[in-house]
N, C-alpha and C positions, 0 to 999 in steps of 0.2 A: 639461226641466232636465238638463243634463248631469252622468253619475256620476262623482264623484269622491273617487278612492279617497286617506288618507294614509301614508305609509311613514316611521316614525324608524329609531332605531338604540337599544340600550337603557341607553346614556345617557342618556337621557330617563328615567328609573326606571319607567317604564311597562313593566311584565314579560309575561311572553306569554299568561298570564293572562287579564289584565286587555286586552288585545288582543284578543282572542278575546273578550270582553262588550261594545267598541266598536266595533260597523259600519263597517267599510271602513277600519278601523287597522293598520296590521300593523308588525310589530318586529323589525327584524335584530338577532340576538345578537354581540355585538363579542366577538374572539376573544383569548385570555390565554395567553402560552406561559407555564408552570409547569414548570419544573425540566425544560425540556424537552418537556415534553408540550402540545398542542392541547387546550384547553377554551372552550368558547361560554357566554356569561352566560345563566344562565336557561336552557340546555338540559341541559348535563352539569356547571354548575356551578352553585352558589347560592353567594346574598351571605356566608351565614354559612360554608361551604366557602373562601371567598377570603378572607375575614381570616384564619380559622384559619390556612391557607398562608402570608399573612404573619408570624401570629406564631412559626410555625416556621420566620421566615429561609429561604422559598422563592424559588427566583430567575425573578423576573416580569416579563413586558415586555408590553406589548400592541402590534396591529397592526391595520392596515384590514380591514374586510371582504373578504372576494373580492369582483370585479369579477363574475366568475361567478355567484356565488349571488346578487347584486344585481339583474342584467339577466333574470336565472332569474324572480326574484320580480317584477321588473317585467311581463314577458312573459306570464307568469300570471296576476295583477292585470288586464291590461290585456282579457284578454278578458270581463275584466266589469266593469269603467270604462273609461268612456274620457280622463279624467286620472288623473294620479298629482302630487302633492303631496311629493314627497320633503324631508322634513325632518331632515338629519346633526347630528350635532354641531357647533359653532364651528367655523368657516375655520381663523380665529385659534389653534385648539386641535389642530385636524386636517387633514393633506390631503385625509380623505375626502369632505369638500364638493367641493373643486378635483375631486376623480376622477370622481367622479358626473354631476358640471357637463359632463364630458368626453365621457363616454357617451351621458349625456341628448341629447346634440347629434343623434343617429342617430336617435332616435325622434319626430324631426317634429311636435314642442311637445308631444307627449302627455305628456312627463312634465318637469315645472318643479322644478328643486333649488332648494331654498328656501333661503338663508344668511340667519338671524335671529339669530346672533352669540351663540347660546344654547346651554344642558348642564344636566343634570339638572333640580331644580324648574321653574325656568324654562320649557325647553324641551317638559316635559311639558304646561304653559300652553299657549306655544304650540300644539300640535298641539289640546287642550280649544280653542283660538280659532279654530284651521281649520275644526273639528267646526261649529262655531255659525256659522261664516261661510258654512259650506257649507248648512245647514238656511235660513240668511237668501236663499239663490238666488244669492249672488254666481260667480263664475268662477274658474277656477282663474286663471288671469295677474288677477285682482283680489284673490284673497288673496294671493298674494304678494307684490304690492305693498306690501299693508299690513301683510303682518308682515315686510315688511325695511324697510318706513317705521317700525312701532314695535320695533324690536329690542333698540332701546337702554334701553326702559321695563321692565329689569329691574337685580337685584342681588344678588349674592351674598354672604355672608360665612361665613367657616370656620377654626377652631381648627385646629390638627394641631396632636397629641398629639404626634408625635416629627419630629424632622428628619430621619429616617434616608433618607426615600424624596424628600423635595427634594433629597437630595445626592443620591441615585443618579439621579434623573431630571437634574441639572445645573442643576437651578435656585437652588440656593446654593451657595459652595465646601466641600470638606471643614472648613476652616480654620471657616469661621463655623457650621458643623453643629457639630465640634467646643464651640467657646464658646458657642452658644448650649445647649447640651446640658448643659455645665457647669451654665452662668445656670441653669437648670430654666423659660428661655425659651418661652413658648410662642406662635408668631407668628400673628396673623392675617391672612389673605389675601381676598381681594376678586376678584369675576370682575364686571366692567361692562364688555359690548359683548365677549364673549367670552376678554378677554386675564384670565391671571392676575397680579395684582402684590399686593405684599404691603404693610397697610393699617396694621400696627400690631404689637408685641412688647408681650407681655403679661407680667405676671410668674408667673401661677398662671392656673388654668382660671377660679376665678370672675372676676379683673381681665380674661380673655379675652372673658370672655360677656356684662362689665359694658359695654367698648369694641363690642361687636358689638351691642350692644340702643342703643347712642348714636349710632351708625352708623347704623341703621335708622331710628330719630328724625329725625338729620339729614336725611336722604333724603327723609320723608316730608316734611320742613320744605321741602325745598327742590327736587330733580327729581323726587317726583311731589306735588307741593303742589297740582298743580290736579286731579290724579285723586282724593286725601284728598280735598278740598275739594266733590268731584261725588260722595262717599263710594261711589268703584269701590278 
C-alpha cells in the first residue's frame, strides 16, 4: 500500500496541534501582516491574539504562503511518503491552489493539489475524508477524484457583526457599509463551492441566526436530501 501523506493550510481550522495527533497531516500556517509586521497562525499568533488586533483597528492583510516553505515541507514529507495529498483553501477564494497546481507539476505526480472548493469546517472534513479514504486502500489520484467530485456537498453560513472589514476587503462599497451600519444590518453570507455571496440582511443577531438555522433546513430539504435520507 502506498504512503500517503496529507498537507492543508490552516484554514481548515485544524491547528498544529492537533496535526501533530493525526498521522501523516501536516498544516501550513497562513501568514498576516499586522501593522506591518509578519505573523503565522498558530506559530507566533493565536486566534484570540488576532481578534484582539482587530479590535484595536490594526491594519491587516493576509498573503500566500511562501512557495519556499511549501516545496521545503513537500520535500521532507516526501522522504517518507511517497504521495502527498495537498489540500489549500478554495481556488475561488485564493490563488494559492493555482500556485501549488504550478509547482506540483515538477514533482512527477508525487504530490496532487487537491481543489475541493472548501475553507474552514468544511475543509477540515475534507481532509477527516482523505484520512478514511486512505485507511479504505484507495490511491492518491482516487481520492482526489472523489473529493473534487464531492466538493460541492458542503455549506456555509455566517453573521458578521460589523461591515467594517467587507468594505476594506471591497466586497461592499463604503456607501452601503455606511447604511448598512446605520440599519444596525446585520448580513448573512453563504460560501457554496467556495465563492462568497451574500444570502440574506438581517435585522438583529437573533433574525440572523433564525435565517441561517432556515437555510440549513432548506439544504437538508433539498441538496443533501439524499445524504439526510441515508442518515450521513
Amino acid at each position: 500500500m502506498n504512503r500517503i501523506a496529507i498537507v492543508t493550510d490552516s484554514n481548515s481550522g485544524i491547528t498544529q496541534k492537533e496535526a501533530s495527533e493525526l498521522r501523516g497531516v501536516y498544516v501550513i500556517p497562513m501568514p498576516f501582516t499586522i501593522d506591518g509586521e509578519e505573523y503565522f497562525e498558530d506559530i507566533n499568533l493565536t486566534q484570540e491574539q488576532f481578534y484582539q488586533k482587530l479590535t484595536q483597528d490594526a491594519e491587516i492583510s493576509t498573503s500566500q504562503p511562501s512557495i519556499g516553505y511549501i516545496t521545503e515541507l513537500w520535500d521532507n514529507i516526501l522522504k517518507e511518503y511517497d504521495y502527498i495529498l495537498h489540500l489549500p483553501m478554495s481556488s475561488a477564494l485564493s490563488m494559492s491552489c493555482e500556485t501549488a497546481r504550478n509547482f506540483a507539476e515538477s514533482y512527477n505526480g508525487k504530490v496532487l493539489v487537491v481543489d475541493n472548493k472548501r475553507i474552514s469546517v468544511t475543509l477540515k472534513q475534507a481532509v477527516y475524508d482523505a484520512q478514511t479514504l486512505i485507511k479504505q486502500g484507495k490511491s492518491a489520484q482516487e481520492i482526489k477524484d472523489i473529493l473534487e467530485k464531492t466538493a460541492l456537498d458542503s455549506s456555509i453560513y455566517i453573521m458578521v457583526d460589523t461591515l467594517k472589514y467587507l468594505k476594506k476587503g471591497g466586497r461592499i462599497t463604503p456607501a452601503a457599509a455606511a447604511i448598512g451600519t446605520i440599519l444596525r444590518i446585520k448580513p448573512v453570507l453563504q460560501i457554496q463551492g467556495g465563492k462568497l455571496d451574500q444570502y440574506a440582511k438581517a435585522r438583529n443577531e437573533k433574525d440572523a441566526i433564525r435565517r441561517m438555522i432556515d437555510a440549513i433546513k432548506k439544504d437538508l430539504d433539498n441538496r443533501f436530501k439524499d445524504f439526510r435520507e441515508k442518515g450521513e
